[in-house]
C-alpha positions in Angstrom: 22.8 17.7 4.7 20.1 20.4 5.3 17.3 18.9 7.3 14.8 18.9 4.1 17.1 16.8 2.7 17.4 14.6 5.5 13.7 14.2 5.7 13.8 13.4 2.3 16.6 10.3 3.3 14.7 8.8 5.9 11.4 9.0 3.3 13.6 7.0 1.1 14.6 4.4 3.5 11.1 4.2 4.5 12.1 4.9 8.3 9.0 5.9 9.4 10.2 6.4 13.0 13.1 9.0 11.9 10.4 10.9 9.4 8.0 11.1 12.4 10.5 12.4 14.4 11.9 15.2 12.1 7.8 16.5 11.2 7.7 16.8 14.9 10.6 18.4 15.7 10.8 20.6 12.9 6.8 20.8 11.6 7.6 23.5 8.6 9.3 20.8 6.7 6.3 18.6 5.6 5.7 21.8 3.4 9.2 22.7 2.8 9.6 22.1 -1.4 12.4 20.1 -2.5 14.7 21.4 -5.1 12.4 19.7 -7.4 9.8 21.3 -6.6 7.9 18.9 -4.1 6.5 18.2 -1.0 7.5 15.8 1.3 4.4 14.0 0.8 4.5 14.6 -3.1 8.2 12.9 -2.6 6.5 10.3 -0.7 4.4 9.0 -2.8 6.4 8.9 -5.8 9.5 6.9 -4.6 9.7 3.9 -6.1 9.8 1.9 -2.4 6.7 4.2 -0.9 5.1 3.0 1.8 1.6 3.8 3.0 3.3 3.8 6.8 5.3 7.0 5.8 2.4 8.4 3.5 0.1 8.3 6.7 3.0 9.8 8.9 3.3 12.8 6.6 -0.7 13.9 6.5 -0.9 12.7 10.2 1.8 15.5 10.9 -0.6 17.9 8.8 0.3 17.9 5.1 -1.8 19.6 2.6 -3.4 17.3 0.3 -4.3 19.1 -2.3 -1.1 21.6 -2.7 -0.4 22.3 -5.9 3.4 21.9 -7.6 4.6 24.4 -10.3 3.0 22.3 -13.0 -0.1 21.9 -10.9 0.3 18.6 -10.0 -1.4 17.4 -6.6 0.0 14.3 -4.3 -2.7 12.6 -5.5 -1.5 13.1 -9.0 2.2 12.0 -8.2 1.0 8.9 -6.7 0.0 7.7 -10.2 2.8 8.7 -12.2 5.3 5.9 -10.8 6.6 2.6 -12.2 7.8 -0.6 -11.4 7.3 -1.7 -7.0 5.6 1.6 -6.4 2.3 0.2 -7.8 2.3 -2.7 -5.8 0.4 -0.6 -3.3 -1.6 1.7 -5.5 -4.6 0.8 -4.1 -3.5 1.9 -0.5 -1.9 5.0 -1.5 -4.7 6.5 -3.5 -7.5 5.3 -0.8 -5.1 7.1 1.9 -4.7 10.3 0.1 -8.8 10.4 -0.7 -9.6 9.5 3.0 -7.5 12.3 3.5 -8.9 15.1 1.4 -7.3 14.7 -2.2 -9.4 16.3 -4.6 -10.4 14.0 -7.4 -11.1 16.2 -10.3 -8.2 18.9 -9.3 -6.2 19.4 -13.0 -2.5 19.8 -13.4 -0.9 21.7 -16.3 -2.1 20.0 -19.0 -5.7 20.1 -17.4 -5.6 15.9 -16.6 -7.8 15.2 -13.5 -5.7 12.2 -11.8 -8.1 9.9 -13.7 -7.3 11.3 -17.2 -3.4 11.2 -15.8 -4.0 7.4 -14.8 -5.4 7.0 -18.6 -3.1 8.8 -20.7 0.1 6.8 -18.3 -1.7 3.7 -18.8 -2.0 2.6 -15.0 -5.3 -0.1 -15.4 -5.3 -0.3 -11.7 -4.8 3.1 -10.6 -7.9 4.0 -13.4 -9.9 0.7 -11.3 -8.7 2.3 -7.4 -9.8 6.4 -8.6 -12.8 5.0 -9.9 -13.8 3.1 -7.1 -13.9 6.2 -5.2 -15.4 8.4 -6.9 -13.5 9.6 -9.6 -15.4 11.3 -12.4 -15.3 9.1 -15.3 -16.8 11.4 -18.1 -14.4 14.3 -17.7 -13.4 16.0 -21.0 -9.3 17.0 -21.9 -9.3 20.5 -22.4 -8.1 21.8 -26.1 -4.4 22.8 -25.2 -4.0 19.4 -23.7 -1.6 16.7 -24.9 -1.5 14.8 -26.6 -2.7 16.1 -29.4 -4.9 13.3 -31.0 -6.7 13.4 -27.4 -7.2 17.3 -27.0 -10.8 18.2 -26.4 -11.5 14.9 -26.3 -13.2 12.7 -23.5 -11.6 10.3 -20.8 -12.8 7.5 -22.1 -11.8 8.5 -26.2 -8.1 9.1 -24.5 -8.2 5.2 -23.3 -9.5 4.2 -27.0 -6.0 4.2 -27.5 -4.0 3.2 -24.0 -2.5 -0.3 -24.9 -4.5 -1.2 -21.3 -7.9 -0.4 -23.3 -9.3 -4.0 -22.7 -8.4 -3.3 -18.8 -9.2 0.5 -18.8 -12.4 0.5 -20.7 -14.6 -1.7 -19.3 -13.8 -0.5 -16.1 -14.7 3.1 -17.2 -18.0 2.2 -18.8 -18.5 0.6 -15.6 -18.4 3.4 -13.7 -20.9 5.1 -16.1 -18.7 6.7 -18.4 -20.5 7.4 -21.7 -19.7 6.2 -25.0 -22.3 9.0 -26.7 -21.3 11.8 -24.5 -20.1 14.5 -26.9 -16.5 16.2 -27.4 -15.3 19.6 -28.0 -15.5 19.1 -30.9 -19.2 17.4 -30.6 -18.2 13.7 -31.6 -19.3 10.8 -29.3 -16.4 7.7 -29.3 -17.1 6.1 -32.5 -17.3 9.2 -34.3 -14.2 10.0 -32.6 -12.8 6.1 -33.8 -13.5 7.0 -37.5 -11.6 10.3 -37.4 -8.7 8.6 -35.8 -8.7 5.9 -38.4 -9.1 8.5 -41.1 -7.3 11.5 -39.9 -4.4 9.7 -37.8 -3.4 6.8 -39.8 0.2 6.1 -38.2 1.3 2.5 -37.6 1.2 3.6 -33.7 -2.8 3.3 -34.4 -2.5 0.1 -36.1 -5.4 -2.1 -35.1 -5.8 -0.2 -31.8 -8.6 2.2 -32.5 -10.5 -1.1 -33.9 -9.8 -3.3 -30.8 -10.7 -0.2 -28.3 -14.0 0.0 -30.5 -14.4 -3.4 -30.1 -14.1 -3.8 -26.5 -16.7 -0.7 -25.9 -19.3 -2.3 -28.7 -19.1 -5.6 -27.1 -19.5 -4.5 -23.2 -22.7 -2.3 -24.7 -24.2 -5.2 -26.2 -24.2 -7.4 -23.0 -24.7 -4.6 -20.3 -28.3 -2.2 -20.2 -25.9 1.6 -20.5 -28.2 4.6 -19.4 -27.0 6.4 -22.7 -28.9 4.2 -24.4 -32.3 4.4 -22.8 -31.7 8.3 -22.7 -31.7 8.5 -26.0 -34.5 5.6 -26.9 -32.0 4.0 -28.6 -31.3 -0.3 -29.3 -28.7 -1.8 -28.8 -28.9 -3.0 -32.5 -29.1 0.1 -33.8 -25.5 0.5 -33.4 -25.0 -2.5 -35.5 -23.4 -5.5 -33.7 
């Protein structure tokens, strides 16, 4: 066993006392790549036992936050695209790796901010945690991004459709994310809503665009939204 690969052992036992002592003795291995292509801390955070103790060890030794894997994706990005025990301690992880330096609106190859990557996954509470620190909740997809139906499309159109919406929206429109601001393509999210329902009719979209709708027209009508008053516009002018 080569000792990136051993790092890489104790990371998954969660021996914080061996991974300490093989960044110290050998300090080029918290930026050694993996054969996958990441970092130790990139490893770190995406094992599906992480622990913030061994997240903390790795930038405490000097890791780069905000290196960049072949597809662009940042530490901070990998620390949202895990399942099952690993998101016990989102919360943690992602107010470590800001704390530390992450860059919030960084994009990886398909030019998702970790926000948009929390959205398109899915992951309510890691959409509640970047939000919460200061994620930027009206980026825009660019036009090569996937998928497809969200290209060129805002973060919160991409979460019309996450089957999270009645988690993920409300907490977006909390955080001042704009229901009128326009796409690539220059429609705001209902516009947005009727193409889907017109122009993307498969069962996948059955009911979801409605609900998602639903959800945004309903936290409008009971909070004041800036977009509104911006625009001099009522509440009841978008009929609900």
């Amino acid at each position: 066993m080569n000792d990136v690969d051993e790092l890489r052992a104790a990371i998954g036992q969660q021996d914080v006392c061996a991974v300490r002592r093989l960044v110290d003795d050998s300090p080029r291995l918290v930026e050694a790549i993996d054969r996958n292509g990441l970092t130790a801390l990139m490893f770190a955070v995406l094992h599906e036992q992480r622990s913030v103790e061994v997240v903390s060890a790795i930038i405490d030794a000097g890791a780069r936050i905000n290196t960049q894997s072949s597809d662009g994706y940042t530490a901070l990005h990998c620390s949202i695209d895990v399942t099952g025990p690993a998101r016990l301690n989102a919360e943690n992880v992602i107010t470590k790796l800001v704390s530390a330096g992450a860059d919030l609106e960084v994009r990886q190859k398909y030019g998702w901010t970790p926000l948009i990557c929390a959205v398109v996954r899915n992951r309510p509470v890691e959409v509640r945690c970047l939000l919460a620190v200061g994620a930027q909740p009206n980026a825009t997809l660019p036009r090569d991004s996937v998928p497809a139906f969200s290209a060129g499309r805002t973060a919160l159109m991409a979460a019309l459709t996450a089957p999270a919406c009645a988690e993920i929206l409300p907490a977006m429109l909390q955080a001042g994310a704009d229901p009128f601001q326009r796409d690539e393509d220059g429609l705001d999210l209902f516009s947005y809503a009727n193409m889907l329902r017109s122009d993307w009719g498969e069962w996948r979209f059955s009911g979801v665009v409605d609900r998602g709708e639903a959800i945004v027209r309903a936290w409008l009508k009971h909070n004041r939204h800036p977009s509104i008053d911006a625009r001099n516009q009522t509440v009841s002018w978008l009929q609900f």
